[in-house]
DOLOPA-426300 format. One record per residue (C-alpha): residue number from 1; residue in three letters; x negated, y negated, z negated. Coordinates in Angstrom, 1 decimal, padded with zeros to 4 digits, m for minus. Example, Ala and Ser with C-alpha at 12.3 -4.5 7.8 and 13.67 -1.06 7.14 Angstrom:
2
+-----+-----+--------+--------+--------+
!   n ! res !      x !      y !      z !
+-----+-----+--------+--------+--------+
!   1 ! ALA ! m012.3 !  004.5 ! m007.8 !
!   2 ! SER ! m013.7 !  001.1 ! m007.1 !
+-----+-----+--------+--------+--------+
This chain:
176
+-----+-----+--------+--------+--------+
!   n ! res !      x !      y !      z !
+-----+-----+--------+--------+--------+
!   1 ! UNK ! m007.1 !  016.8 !  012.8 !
!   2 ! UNK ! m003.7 !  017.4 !  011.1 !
!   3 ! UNK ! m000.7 !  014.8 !  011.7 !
!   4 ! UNK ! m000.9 !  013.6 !  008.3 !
!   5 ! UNK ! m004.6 !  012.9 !  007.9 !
!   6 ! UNK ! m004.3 !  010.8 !  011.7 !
!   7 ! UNK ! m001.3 !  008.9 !  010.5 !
!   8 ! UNK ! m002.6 !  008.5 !  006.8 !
!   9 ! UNK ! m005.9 !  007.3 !  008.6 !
!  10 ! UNK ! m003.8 !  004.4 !  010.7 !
!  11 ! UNK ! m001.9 !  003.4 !  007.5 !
!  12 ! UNK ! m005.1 !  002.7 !  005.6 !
!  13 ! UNK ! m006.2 !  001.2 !  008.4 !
!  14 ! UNK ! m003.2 ! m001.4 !  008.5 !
!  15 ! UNK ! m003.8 ! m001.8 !  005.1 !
!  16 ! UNK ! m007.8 ! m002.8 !  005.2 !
!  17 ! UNK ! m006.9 ! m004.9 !  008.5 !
!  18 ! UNK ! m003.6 ! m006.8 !  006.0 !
!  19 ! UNK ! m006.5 ! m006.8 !  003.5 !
!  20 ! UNK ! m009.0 ! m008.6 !  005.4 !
!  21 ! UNK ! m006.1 ! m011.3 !  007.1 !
!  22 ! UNK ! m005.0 ! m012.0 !  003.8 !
!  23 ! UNK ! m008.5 ! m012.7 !  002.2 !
!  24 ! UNK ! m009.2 ! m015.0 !  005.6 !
!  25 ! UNK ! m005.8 ! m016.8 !  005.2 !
!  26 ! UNK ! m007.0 ! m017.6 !  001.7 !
!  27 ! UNK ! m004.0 ! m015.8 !  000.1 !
!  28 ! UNK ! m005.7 ! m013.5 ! m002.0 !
!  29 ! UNK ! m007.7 ! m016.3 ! m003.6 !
!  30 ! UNK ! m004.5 ! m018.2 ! m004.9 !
!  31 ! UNK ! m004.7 ! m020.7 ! m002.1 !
!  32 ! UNK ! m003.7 ! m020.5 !  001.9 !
!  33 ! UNK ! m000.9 ! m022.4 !  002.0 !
!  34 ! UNK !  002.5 ! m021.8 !  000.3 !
!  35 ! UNK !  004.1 ! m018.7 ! m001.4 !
!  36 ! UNK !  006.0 ! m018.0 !  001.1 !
!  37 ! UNK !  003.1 ! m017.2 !  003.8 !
!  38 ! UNK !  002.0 ! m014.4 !  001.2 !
!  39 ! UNK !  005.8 ! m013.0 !  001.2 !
!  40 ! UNK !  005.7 ! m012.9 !  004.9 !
!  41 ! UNK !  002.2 ! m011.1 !  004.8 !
!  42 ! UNK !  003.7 ! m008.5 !  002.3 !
!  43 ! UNK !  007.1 ! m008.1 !  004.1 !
!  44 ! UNK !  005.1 ! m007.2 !  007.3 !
!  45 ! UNK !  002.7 ! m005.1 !  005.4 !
!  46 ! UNK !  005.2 ! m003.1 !  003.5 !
!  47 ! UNK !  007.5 ! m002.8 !  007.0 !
!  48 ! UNK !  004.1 ! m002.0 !  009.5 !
!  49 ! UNK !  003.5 !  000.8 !  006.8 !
!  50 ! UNK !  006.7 !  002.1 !  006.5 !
!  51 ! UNK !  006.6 !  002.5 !  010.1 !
!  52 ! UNK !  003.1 !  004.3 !  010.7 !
!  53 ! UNK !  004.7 !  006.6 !  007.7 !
!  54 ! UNK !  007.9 !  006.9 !  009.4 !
!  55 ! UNK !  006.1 !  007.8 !  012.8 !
!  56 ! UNK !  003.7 !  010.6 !  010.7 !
!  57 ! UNK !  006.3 !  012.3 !  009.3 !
!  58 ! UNK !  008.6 !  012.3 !  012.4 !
!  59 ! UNK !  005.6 !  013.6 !  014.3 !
!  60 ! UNK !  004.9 !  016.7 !  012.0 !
!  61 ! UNK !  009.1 !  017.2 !  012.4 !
!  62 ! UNK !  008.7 !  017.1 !  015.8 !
!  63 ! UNK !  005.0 !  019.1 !  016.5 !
!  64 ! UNK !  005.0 !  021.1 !  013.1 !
!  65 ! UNK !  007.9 !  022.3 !  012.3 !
!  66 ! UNK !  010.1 !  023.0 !  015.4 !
!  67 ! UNK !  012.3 !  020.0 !  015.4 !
!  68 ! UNK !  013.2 !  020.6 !  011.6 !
!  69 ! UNK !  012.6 !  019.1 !  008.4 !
!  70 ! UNK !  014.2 !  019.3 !  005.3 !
!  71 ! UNK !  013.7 !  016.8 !  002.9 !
!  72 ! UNK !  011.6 !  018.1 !  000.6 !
!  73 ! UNK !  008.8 !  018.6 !  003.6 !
!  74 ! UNK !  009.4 !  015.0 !  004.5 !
!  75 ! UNK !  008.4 !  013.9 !  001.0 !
!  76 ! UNK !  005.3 !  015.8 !  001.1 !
!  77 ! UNK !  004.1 !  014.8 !  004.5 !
!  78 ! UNK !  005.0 !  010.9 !  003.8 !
!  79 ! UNK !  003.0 !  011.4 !  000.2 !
!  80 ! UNK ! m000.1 !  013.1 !  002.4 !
!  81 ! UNK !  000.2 !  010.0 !  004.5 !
!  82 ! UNK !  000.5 !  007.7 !  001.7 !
!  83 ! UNK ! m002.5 !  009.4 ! m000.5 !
!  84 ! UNK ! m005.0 !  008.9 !  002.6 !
!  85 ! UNK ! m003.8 !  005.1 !  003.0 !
!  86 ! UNK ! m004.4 !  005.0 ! m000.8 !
!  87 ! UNK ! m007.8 !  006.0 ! m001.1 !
!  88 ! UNK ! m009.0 !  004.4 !  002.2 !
!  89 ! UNK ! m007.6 !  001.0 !  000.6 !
!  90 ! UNK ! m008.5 !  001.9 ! m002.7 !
!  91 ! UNK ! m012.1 !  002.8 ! m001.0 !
!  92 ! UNK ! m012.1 ! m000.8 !  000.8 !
!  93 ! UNK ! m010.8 ! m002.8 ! m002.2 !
!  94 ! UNK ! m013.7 ! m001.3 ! m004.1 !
!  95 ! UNK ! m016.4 ! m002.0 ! m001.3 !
!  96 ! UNK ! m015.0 ! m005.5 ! m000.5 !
!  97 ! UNK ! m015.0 ! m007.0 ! m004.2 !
!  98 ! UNK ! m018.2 ! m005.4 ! m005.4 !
!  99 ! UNK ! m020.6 ! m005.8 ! m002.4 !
! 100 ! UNK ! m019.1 ! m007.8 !  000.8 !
! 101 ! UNK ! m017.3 ! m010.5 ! m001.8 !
! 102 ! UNK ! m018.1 ! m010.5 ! m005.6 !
! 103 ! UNK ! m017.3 ! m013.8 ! m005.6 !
! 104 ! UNK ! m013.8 ! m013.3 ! m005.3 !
! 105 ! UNK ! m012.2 ! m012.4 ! m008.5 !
! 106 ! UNK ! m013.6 ! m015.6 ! m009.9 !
! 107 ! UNK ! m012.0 ! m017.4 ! m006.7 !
! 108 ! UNK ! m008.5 ! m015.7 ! m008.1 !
! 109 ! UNK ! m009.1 ! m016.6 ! m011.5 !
! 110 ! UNK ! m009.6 ! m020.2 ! m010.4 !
! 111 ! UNK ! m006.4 ! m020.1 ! m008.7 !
! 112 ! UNK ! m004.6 ! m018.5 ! m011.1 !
! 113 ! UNK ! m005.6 ! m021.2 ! m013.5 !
! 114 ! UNK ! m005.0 ! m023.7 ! m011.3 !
! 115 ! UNK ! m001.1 ! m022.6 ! m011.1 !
! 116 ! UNK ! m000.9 ! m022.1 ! m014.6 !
! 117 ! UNK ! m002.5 ! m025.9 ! m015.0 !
! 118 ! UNK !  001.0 ! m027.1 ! m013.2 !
! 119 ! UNK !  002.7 ! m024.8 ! m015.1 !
! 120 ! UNK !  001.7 ! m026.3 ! m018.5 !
! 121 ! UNK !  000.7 ! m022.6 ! m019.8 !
! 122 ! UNK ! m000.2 ! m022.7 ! m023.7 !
! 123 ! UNK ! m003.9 ! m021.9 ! m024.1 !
! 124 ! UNK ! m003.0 ! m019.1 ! m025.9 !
! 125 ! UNK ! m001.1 ! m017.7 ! m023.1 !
! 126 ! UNK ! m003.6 ! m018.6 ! m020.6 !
! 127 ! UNK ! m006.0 ! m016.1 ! m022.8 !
! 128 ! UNK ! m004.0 ! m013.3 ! m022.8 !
! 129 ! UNK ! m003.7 ! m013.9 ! m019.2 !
! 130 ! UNK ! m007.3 ! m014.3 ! m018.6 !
! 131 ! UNK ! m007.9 ! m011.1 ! m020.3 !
! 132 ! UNK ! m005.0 ! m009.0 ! m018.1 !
! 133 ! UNK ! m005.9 ! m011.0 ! m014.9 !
! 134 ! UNK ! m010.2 ! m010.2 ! m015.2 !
! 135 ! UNK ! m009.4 ! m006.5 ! m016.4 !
! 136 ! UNK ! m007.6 ! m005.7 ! m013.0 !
! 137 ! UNK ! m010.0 ! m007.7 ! m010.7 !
! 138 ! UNK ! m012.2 ! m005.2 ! m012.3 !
! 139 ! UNK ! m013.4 ! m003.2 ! m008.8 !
! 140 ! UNK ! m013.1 ! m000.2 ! m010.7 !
! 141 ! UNK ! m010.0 ! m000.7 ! m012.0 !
! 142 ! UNK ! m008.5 ! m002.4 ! m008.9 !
! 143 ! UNK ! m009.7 !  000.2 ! m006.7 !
! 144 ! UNK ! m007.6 !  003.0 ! m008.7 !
! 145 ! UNK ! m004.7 !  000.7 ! m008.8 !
! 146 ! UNK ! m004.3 !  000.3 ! m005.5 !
! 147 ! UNK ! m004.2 !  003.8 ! m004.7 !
! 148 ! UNK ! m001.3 !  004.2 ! m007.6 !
! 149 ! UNK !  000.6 !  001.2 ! m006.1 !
! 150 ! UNK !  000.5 !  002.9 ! m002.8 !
! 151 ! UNK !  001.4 !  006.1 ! m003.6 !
! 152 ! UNK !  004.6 !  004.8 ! m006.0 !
! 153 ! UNK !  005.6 !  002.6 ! m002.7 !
! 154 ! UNK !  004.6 !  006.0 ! m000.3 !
! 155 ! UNK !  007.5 !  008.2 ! m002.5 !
! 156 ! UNK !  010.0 !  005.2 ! m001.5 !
! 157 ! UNK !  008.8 !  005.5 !  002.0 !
! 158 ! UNK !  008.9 !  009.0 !  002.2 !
! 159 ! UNK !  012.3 !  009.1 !  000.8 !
! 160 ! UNK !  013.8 !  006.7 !  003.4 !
! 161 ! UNK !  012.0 !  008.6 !  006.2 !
! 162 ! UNK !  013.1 !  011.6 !  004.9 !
! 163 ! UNK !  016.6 !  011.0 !  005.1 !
! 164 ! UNK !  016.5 !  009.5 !  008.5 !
! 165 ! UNK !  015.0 !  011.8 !  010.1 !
! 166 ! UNK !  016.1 !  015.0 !  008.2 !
! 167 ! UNK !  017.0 !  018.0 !  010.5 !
! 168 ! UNK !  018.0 !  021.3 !  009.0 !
! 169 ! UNK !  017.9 !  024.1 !  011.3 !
! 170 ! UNK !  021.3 !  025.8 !  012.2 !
! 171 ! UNK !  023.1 !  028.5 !  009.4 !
! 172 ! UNK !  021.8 !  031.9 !  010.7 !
! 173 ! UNK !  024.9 !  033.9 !  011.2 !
! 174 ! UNK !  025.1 !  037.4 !  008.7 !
! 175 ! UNK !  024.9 !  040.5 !  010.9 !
! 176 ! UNK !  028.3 !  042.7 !  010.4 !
+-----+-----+--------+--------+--------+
């Protein structure tokens, strides 16, 4: 198995297991407790990621390609990584709302109408809401999305990795 498909395997993994503490602490669903539980959850998520990414492309530096890596490798082996998480969180997002839990997307439109109930949101509003909000708790559209939101986060990943661990090999001296 190649680096990148064992470390883009562990970052899905971190993402179904964030998936599945998040649904239990009720945070998904617009409820759990107060915003700033559901920052901490992303902070962690997004910094537990960046290191299994960080760890990947380091490890193909270090077993792949002699100690070396330019940026432009790092990019593409923090994407690979990235893309695997994607579609393994993009597969369990899919799975999750449309067979374990279809009862979920109307749990986050309750909540969602609850907040915007102490908001004071104009009915109008709250339609155009409803409309956005039910579109992407569509599995099939939420499903795709994740994978896009992963992937635009994995270039920002792979970009900071990158230029911590860059390594370019030493200037090969001309022959006279």
């Amino acid at each position: 198995m190649s680096t990148t498909v064992k470390w883009g395997l562990i970052t899905g993994m971190v993402y179904v297991i964030s998936s599945l503490i998040s649904n239990m602490l009720g945070l998904q669903q617009g409820g759990g407790g107060s915003m700033g539980l559901g920052m901490l959850v992303n902070i962690l998520l997004f910094g537990i990621t960046f290191y299994t990414l960080f760890l990947g492309v380091k490890e193909v530096r270090d077993t792949e390609l002699n100690g070396y890596l330019n940026m432009g490798q790092a990019f593409r082996s923090g994407m690979k990584i990235a893309v695997i998480a994607g579609v393994i969180g993009a597969i369990f997002s899919f799975i999750y709302m449309k067979f374990i839990d279809p009862g979920m997307a109307d749990m986050i439109m309750e909540g969602a109408e609850e907040q915007w109930d102490k908001m004071n949101v104009p009915e109008e509003q709250r339609e155009m809401s409803r409309k956005i909000t039910g579109m992407f708790l569509n599995p099939l559209i939420m499903a795709p999305f994740m994978l896009v939101w992963v992937a635009f986060w994995g270039v920002i990943k792979s970009l900071i990795a990158g230029s911590i661990l860059k390594k370019e090999p030493p200037p090969t001296a001309p022959i006279a």
